[in-house]
MOPAC internal coordinates of N, CA, C and O (Angstrom, degrees):
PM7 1SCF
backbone

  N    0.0000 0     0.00 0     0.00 0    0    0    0
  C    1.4467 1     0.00 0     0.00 0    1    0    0
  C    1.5255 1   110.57 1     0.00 0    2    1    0
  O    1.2310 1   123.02 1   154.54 1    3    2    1
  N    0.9871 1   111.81 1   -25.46 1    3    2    1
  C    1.6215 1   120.32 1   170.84 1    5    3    2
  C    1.4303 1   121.15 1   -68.69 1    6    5    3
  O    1.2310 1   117.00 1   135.30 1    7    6    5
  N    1.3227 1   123.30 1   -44.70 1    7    6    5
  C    1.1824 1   135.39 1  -164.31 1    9    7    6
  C    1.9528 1   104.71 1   -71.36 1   10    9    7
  O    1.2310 1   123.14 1   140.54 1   11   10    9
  N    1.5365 1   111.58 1   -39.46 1   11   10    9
  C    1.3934 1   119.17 1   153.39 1   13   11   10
  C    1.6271 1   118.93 1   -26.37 1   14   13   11
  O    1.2310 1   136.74 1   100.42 1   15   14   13
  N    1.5440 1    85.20 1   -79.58 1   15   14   13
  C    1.6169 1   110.68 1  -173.46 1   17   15   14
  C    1.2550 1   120.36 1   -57.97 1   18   17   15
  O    1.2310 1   115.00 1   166.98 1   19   18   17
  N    1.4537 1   127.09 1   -13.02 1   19   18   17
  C    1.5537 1   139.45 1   165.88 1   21   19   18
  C    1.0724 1   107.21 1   -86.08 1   22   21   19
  O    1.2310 1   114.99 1   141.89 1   23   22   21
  N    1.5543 1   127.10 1   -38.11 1   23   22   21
  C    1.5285 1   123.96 1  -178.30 1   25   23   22
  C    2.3984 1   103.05 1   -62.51 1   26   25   23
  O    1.2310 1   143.70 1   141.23 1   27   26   25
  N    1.1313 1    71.56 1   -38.77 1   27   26   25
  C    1.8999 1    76.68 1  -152.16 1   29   27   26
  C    1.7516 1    84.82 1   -66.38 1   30   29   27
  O    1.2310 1   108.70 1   147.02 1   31   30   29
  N    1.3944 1   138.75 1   -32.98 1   31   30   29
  C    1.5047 1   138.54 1  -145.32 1   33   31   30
  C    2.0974 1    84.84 1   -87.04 1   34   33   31
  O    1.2310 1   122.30 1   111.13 1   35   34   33
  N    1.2670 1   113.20 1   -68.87 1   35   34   33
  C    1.2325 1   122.91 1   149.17 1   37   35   34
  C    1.7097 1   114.93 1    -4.40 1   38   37   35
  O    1.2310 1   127.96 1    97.33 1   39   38   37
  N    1.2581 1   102.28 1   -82.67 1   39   38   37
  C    1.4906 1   101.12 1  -171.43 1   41   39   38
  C    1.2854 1   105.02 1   -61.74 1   42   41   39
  O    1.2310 1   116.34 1   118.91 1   43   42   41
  N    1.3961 1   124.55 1   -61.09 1   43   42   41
  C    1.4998 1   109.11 1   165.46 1   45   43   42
  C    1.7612 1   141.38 1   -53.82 1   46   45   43
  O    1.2310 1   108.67 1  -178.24 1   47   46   45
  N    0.8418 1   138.80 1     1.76 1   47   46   45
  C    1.3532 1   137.56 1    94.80 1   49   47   46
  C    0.9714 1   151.47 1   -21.48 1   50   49   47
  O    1.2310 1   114.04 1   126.23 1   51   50   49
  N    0.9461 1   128.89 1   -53.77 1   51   50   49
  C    1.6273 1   137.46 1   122.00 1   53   51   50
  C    1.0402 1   124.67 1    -7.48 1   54   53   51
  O    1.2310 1   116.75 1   111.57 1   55   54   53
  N    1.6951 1   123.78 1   -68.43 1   55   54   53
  C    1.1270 1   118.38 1  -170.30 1   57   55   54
  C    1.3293 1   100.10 1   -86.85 1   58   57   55
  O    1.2310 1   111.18 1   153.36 1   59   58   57
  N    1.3214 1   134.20 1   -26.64 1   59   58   57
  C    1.4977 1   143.63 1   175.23 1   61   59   58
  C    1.7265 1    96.53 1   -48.74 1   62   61   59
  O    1.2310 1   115.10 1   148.40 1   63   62   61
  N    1.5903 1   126.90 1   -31.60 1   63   62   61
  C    1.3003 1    84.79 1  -168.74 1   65   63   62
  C    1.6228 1   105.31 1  -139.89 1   66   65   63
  O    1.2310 1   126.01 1  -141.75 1   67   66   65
  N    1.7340 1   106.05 1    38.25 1   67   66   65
  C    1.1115 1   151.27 1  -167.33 1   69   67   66
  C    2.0506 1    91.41 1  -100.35 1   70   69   67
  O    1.2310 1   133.42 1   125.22 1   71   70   69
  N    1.7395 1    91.67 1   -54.78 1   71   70   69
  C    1.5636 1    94.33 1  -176.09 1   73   71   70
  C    1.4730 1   120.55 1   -89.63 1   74   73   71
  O    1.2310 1   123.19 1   159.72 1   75   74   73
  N    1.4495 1   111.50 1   -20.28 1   75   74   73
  C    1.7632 1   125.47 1   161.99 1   77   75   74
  C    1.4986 1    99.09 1   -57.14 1   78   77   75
  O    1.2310 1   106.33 1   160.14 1   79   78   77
  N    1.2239 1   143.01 1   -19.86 1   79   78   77
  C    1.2595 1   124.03 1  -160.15 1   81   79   78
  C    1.7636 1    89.40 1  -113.71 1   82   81   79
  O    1.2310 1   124.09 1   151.33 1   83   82   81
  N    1.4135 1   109.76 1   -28.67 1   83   82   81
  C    1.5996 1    99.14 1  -177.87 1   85   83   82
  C    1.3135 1   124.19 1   -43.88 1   86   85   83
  O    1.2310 1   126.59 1   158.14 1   87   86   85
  N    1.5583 1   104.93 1   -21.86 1   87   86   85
  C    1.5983 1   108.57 1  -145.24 1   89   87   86
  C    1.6109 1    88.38 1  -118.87 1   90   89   87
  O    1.2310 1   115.73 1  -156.70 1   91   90   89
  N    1.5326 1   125.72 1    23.30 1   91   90   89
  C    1.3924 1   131.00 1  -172.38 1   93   91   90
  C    1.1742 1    79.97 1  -134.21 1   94   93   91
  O    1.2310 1   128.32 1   -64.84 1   95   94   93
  N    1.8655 1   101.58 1   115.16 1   95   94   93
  C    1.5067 1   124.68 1   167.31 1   97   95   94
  C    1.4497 1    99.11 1   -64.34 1   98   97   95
  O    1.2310 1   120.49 1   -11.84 1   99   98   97
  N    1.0827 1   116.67 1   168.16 1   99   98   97
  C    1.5608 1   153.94 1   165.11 1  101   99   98
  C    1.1815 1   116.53 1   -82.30 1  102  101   99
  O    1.2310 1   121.44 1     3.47 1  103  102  101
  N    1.6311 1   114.84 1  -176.53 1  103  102  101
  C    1.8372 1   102.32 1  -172.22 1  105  103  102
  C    1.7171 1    69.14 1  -152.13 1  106  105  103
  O    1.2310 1   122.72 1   -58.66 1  107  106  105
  N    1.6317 1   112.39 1   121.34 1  107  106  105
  C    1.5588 1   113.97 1  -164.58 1  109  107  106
  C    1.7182 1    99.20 1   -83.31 1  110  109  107
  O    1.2310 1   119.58 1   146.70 1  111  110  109
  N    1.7047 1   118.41 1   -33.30 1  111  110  109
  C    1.4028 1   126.32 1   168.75 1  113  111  110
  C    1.0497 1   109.29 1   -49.57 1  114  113  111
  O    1.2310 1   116.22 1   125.57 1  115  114  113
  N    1.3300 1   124.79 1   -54.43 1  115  114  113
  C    1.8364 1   120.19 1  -175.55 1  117  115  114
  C    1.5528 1   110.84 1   -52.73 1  118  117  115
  O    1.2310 1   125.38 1   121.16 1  119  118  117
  N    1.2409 1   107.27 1   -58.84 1  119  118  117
  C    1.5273 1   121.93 1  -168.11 1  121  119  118
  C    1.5967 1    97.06 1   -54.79 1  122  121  119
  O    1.2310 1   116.24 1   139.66 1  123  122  121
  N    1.1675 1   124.74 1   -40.34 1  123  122  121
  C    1.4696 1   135.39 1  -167.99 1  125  123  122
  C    2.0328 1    94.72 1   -64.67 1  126  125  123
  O    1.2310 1   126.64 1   163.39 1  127  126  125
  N    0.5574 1   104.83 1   -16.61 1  127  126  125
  C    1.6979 1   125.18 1  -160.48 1  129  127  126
  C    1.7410 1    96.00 1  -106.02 1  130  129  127
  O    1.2310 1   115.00 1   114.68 1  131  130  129
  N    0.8917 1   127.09 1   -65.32 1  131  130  129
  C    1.4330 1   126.37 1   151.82 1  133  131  130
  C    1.3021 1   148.65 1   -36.92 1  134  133  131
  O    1.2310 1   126.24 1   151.18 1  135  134  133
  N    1.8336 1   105.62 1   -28.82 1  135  134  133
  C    1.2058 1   115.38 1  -177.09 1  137  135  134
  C    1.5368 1   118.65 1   -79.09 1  138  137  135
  O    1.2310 1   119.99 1   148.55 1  139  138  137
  N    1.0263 1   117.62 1   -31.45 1  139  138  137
  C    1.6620 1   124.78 1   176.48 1  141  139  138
  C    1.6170 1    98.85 1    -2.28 1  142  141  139
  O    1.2310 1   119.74 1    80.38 1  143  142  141
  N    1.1893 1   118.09 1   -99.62 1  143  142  141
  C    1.7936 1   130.19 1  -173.54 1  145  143  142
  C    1.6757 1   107.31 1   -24.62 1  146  145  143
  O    1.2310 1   121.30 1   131.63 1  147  146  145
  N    1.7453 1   115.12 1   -48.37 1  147  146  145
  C    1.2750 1   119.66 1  -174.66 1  149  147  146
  C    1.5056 1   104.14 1   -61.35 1  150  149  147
  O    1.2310 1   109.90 1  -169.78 1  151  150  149
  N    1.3274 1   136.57 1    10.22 1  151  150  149
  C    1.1743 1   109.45 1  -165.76 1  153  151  150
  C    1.8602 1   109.62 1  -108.76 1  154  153  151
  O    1.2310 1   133.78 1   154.74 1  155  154  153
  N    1.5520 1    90.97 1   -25.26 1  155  154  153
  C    1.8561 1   108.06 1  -177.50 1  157  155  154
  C    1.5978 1    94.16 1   -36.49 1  158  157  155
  O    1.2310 1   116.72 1   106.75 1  159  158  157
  N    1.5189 1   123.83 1   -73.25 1  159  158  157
  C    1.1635 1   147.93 1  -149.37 1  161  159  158
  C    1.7513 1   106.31 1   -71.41 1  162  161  159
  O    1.2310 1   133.75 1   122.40 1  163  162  161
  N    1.6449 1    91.02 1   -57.60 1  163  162  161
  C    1.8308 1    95.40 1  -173.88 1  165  163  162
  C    1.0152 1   138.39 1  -116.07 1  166  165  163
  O    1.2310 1   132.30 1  -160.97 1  167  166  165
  N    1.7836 1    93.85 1    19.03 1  167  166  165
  C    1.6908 1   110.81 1   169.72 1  169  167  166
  C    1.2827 1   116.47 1   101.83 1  170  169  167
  O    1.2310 1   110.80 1   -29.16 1  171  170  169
  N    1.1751 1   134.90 1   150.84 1  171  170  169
  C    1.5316 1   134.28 1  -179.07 1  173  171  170
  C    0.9774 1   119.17 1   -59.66 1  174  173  171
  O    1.2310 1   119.35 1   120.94 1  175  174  173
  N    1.5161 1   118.84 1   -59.06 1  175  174  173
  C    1.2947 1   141.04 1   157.81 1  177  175  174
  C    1.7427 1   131.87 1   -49.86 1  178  177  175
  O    1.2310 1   134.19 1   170.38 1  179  178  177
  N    1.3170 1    90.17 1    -9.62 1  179  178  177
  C    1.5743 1   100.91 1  -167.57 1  181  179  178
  C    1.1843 1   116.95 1    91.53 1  182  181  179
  O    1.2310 1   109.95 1   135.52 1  183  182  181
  N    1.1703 1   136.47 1   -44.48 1  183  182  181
  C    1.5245 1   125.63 1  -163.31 1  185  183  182
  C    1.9113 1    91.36 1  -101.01 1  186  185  183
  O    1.2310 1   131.93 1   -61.30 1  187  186  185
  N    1.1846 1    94.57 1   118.70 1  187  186  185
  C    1.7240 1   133.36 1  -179.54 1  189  187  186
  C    1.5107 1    97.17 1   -65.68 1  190  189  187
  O    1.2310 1   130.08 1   -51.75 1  191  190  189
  N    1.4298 1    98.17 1   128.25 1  191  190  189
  C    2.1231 1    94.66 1  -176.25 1  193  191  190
  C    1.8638 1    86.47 1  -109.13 1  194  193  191
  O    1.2310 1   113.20 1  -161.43 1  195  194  193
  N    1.7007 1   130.45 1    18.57 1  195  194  193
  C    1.3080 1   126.33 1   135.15 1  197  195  194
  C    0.8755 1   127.67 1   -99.87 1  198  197  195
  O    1.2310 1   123.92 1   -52.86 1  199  198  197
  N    1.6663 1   110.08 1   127.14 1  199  198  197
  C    1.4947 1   108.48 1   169.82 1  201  199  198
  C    1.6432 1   125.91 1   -51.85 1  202  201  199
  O    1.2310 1   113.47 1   146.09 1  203  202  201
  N    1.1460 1   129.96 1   -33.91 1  203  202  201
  C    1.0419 1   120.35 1  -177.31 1  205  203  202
  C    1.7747 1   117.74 1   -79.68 1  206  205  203
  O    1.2310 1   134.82 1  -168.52 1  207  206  205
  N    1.1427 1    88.93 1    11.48 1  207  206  205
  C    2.2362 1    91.12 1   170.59 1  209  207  206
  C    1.6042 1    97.59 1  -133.66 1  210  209  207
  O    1.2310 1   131.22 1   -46.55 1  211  210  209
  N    1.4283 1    95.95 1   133.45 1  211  210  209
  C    1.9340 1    98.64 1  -174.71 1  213  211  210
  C    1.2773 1    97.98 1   -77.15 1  214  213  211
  O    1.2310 1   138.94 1   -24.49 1  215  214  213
  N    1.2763 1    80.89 1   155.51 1  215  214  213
  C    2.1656 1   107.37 1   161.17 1  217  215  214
  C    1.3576 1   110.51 1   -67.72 1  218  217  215
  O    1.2310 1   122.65 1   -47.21 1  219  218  217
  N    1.1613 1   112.52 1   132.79 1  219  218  217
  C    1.3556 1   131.88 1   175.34 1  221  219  218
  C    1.3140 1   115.06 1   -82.76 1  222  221  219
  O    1.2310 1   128.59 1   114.62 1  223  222  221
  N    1.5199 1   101.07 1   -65.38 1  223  222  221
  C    1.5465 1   117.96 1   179.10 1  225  223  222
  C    1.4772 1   123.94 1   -47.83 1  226  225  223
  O    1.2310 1   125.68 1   -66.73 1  227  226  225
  N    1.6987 1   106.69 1   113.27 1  227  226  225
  C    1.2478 1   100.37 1   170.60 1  229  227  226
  C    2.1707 1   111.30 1   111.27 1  230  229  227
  O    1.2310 1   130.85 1   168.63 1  231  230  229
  N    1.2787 1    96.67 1   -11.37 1  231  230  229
  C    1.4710 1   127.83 1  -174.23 1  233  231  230
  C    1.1148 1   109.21 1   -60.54 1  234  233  231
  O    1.2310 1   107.11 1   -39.65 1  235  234  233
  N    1.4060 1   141.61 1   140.35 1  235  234  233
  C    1.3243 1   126.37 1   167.80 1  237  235  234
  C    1.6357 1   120.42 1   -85.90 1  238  237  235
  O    1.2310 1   131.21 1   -50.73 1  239  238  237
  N    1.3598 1    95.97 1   129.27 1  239  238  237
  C    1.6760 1   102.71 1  -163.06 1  241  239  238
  C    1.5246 1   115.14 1   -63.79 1  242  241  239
  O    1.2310 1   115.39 1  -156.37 1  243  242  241
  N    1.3153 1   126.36 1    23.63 1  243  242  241
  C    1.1580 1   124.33 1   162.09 1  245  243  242
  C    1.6154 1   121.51 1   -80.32 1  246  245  243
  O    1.2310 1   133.62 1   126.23 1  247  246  245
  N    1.6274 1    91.27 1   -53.77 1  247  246  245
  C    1.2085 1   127.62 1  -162.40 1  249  247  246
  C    1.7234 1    93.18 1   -70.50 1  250  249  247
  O    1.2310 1   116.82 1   139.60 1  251  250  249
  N    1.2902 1   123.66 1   -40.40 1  251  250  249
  C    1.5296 1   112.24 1  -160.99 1  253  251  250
  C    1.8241 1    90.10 1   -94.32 1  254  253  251
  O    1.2310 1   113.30 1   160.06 1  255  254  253
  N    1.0675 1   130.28 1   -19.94 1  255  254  253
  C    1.2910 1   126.11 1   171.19 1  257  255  254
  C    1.6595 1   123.52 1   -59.90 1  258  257  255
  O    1.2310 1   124.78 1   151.28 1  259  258  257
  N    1.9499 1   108.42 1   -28.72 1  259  258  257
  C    1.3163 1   109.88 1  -164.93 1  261  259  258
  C    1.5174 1    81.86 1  -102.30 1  262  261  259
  O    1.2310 1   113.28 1   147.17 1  263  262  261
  N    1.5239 1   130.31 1   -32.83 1  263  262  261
  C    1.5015 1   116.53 1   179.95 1  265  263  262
  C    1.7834 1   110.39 1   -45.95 1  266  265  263
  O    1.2310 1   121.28 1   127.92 1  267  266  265
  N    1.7306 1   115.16 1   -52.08 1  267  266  265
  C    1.2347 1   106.69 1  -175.57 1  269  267  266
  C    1.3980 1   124.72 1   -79.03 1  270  269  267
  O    1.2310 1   118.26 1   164.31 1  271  270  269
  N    1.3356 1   120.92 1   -15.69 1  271  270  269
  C    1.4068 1   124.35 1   151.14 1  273  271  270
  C    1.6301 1   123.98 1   -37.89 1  274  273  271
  O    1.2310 1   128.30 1   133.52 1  275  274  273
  N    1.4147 1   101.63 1   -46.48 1  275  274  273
  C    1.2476 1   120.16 1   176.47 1  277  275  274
  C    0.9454 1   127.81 1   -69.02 1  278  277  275
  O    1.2310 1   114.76 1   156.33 1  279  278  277
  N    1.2086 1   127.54 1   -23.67 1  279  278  277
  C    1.5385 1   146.90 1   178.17 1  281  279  278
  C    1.4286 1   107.80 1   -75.07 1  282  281  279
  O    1.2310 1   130.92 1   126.23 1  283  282  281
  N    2.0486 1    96.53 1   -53.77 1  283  282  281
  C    2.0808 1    95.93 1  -161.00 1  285  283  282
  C    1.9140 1    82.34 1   -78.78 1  286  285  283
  O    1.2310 1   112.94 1   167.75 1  287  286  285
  N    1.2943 1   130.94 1   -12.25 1  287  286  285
  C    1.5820 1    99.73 1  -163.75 1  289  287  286
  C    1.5460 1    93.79 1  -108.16 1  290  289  287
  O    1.2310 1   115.69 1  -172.41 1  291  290  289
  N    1.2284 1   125.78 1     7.59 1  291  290  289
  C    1.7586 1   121.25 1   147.64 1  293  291  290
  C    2.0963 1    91.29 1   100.85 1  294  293  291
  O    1.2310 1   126.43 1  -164.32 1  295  294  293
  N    1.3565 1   105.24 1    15.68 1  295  294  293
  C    1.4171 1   101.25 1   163.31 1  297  295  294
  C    1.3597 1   139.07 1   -72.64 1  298  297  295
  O    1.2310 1   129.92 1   152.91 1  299  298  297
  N    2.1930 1    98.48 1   -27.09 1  299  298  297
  C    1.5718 1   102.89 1   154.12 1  301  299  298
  C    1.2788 1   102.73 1  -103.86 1  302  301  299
  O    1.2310 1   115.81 1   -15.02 1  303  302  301
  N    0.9835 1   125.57 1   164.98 1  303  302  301
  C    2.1349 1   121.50 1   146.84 1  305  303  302
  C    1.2315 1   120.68 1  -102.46 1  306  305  303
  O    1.2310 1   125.94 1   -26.52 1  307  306  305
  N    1.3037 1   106.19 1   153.48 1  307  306  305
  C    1.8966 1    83.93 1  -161.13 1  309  307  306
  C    1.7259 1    70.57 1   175.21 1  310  309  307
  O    1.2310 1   118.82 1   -87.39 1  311  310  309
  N    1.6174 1   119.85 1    92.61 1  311  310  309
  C    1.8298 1   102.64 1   175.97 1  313  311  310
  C    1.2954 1   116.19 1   -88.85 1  314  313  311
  O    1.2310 1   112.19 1  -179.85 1  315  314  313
  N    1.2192 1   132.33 1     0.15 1  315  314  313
  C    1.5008 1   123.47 1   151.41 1  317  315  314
  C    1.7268 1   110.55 1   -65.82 1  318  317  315
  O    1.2310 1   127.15 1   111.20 1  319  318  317
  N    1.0422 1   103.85 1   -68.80 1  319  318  317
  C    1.8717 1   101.95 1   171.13 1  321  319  318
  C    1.7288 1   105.77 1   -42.07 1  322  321  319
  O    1.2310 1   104.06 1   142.01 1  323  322  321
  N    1.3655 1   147.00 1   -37.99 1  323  322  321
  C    1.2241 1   141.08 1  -176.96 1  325  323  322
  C    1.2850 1   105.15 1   -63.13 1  326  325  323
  O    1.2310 1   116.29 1   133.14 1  327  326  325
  N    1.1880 1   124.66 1   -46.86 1  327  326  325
  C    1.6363 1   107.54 1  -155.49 1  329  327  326
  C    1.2773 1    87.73 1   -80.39 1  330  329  327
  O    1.2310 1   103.88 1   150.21 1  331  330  329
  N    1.5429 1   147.29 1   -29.79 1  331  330  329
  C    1.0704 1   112.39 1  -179.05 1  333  331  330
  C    1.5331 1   133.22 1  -111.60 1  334  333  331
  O    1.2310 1   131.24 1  -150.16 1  335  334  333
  N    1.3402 1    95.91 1    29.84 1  335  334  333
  C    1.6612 1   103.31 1   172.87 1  337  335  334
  C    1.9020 1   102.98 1  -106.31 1  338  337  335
  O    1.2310 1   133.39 1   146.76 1  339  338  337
  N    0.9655 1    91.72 1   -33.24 1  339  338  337
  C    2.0238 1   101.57 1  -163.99 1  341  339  338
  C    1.6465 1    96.76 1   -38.16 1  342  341  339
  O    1.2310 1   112.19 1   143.57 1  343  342  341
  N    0.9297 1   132.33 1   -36.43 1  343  342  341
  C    1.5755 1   126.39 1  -176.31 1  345  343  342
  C    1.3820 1   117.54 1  -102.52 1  346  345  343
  O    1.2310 1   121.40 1  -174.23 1  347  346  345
  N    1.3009 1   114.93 1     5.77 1  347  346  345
  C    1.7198 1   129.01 1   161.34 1  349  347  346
  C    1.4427 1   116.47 1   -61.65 1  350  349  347
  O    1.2310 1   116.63 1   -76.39 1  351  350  349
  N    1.2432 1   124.02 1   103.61 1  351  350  349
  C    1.2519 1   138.48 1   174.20 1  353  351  350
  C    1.4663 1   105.99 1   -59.13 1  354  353  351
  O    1.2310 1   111.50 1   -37.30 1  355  354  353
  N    1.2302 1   133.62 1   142.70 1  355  354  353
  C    1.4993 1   136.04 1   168.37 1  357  355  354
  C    1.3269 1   111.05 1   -53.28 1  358  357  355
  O    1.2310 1   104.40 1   148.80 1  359  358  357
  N    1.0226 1   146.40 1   -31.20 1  359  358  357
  C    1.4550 1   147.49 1   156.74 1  361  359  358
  C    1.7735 1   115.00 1   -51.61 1  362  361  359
  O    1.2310 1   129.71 1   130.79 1  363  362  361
  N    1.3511 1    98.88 1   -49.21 1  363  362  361
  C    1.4751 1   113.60 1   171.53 1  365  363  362
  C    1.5175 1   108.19 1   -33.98 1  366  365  363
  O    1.2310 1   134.63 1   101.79 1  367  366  365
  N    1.4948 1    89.32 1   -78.21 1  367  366  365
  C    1.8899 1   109.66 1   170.46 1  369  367  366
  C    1.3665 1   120.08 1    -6.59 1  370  369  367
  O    1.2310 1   128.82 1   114.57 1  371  370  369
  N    1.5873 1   100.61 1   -65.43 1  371  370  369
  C    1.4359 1   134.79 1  -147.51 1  373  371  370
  C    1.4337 1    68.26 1   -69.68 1  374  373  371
  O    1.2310 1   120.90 1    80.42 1  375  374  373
  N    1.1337 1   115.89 1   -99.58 1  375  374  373
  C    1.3760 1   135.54 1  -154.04 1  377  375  374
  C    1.7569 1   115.35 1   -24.34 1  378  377  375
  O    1.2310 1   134.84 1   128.53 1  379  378  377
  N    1.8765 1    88.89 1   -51.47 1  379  378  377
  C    2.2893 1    91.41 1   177.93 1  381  379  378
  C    1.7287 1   111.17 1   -61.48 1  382  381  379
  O    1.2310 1   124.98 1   153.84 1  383  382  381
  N    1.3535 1   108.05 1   -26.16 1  383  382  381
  C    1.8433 1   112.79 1   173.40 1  385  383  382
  C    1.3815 1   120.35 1   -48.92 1  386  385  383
  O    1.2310 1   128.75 1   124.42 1  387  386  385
  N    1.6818 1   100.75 1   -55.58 1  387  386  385
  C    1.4400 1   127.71 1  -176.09 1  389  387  386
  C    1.4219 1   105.50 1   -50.10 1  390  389  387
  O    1.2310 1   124.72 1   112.81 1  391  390  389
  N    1.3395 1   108.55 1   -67.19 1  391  390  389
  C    1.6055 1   112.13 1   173.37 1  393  391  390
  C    1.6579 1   127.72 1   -49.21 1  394  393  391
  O    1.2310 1   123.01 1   132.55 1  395  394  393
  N    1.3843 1   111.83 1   -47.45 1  395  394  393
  C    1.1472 1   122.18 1   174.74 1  397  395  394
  C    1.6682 1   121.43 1   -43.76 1  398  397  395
  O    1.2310 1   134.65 1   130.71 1  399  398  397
  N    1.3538 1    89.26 1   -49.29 1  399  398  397
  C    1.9430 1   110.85 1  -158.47 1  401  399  398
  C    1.6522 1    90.31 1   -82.54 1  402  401  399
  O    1.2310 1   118.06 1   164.29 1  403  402  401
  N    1.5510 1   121.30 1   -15.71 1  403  402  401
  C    1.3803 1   101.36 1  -173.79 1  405  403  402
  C    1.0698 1    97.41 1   -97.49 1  406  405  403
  O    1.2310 1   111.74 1  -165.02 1  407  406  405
  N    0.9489 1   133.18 1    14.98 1  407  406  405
  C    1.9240 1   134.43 1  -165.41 1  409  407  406
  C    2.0638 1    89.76 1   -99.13 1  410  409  407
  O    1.2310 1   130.06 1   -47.41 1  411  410  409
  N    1.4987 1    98.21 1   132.59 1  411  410  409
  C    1.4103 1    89.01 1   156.14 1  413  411  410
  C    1.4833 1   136.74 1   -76.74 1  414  413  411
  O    1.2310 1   120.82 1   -46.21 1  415  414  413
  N    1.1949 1   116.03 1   133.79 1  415  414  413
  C    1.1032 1   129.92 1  -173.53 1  417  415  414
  C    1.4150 1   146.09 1   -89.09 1  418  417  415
  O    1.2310 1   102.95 1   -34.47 1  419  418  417
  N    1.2912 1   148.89 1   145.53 1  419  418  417
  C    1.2720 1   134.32 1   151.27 1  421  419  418
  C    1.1012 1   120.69 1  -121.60 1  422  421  419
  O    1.2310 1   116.37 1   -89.87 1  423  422  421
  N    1.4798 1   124.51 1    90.13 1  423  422  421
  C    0.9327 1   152.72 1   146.55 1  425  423  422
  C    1.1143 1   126.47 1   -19.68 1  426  425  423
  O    1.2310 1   114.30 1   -76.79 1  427  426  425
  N    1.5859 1   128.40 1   103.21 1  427  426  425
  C    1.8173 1   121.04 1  -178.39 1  429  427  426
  C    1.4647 1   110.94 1   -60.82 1  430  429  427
  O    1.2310 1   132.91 1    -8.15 1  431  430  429
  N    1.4256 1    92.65 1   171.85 1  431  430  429
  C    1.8517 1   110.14 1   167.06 1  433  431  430
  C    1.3983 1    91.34 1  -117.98 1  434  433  431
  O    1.2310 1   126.04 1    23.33 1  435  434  433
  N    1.3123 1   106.00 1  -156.67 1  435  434  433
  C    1.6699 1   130.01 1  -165.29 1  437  435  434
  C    1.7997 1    87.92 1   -73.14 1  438  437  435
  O    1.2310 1   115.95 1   127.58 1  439  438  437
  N    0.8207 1   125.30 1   -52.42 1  439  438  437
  C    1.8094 1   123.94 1  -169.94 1  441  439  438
  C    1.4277 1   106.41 1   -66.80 1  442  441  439
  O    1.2310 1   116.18 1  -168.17 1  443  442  441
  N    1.4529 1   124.87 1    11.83 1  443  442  441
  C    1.6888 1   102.27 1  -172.81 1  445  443  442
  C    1.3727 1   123.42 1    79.88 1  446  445  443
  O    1.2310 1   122.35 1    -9.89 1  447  446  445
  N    1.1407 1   113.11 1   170.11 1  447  446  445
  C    1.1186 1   126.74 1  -168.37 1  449  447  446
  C    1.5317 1   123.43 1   -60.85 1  450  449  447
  O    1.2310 1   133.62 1   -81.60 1  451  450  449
  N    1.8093 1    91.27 1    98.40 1  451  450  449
  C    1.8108 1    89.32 1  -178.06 1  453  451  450
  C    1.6620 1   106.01 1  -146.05 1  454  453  451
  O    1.2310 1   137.41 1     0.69 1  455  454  453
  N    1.3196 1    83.87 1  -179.31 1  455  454  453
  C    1.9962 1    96.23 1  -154.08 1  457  455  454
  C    1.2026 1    94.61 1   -75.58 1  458  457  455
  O    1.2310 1   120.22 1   -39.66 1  459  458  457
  N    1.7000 1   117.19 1   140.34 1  459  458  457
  C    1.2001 1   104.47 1   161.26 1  461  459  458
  C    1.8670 1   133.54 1   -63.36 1  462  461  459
  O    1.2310 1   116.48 1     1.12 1  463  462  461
  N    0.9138 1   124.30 1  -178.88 1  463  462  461
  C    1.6121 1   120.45 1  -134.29 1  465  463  462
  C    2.2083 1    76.51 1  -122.76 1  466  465  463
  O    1.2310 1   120.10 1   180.00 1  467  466  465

C-alpha cells in the first residue's frame, strides 16, 4: 500500500515543480550561450532543414522547457537528446526555452516540415 502512495506523492512533486519553474522566466542571452551543441541536429537558427529533428525556433517556452526536463529526468528516451541534457541545470532549461521560442520560427503542420506560406 505504500509503494502506490510513493508513486502518486512523487509524481506530484513533479508536477509541483514542473509548474514552479513554468512561471520562472528564462534569460534568452544565457540560453543563446548554451545552444552551441543544439545546433548539429536542429539547425543554427533553430528550425531543423531535417525532418526527423524538430524545430525549435519559434516554440512555446513552456512546452520546450518540460520536453527537456523530460529528457534529463528519463521521462522521454531519446539517447542522443540524453547525453546532452543530463547535466542541464533547471535554470539551464529555463534559459535554452527562452532563446529558442524567441527565435523566429517555422513551425510544421501535419505534412512536415514546410515554409511558411
Amino acid at each position: 500500500m505504500i509503494k502506490p502512495f510513493a508513486s502518486l506523492a512523487l509524481l506530484a512533486l513533479t508536477s509541483l515543480s514542473t509548474a514552479a519553474l513554468a512561471g520562472t522566466p528564462g534569460n534568452a542571452a544565457a540560453g543563446k550561450a548554451l545552444a552551441q551543441p543544439c545546433q548539429a541536429c536542429h539547425g543554427a537558427d533553430g528550425n531543423s532543414t531535417a525532418p526527423i529533428y524538430p524545430r525549435l525556433a519559434g516554440q512555446y517556452a513552456d512546452y520546450l522547457a518540460r520536453a527537456l526536463h523530460e529528457y534529463r529526468d528519463g521521462g522521454r528516451v531519446n539517447p542522443i537528446m540524453a547525453v546532452y541534457v543530463e547535466k542541464l541545470s533547471d535554470q539551464d532549461i529555463l534559459d535554452l526555452a527562452a532563446y529558442f521560442s524567441a527565435m523566429p520560427g517555422k513551425l510544421d503542420d501535419l505534412h512536415g516540415h514546410m515554409e511558411p506560406k
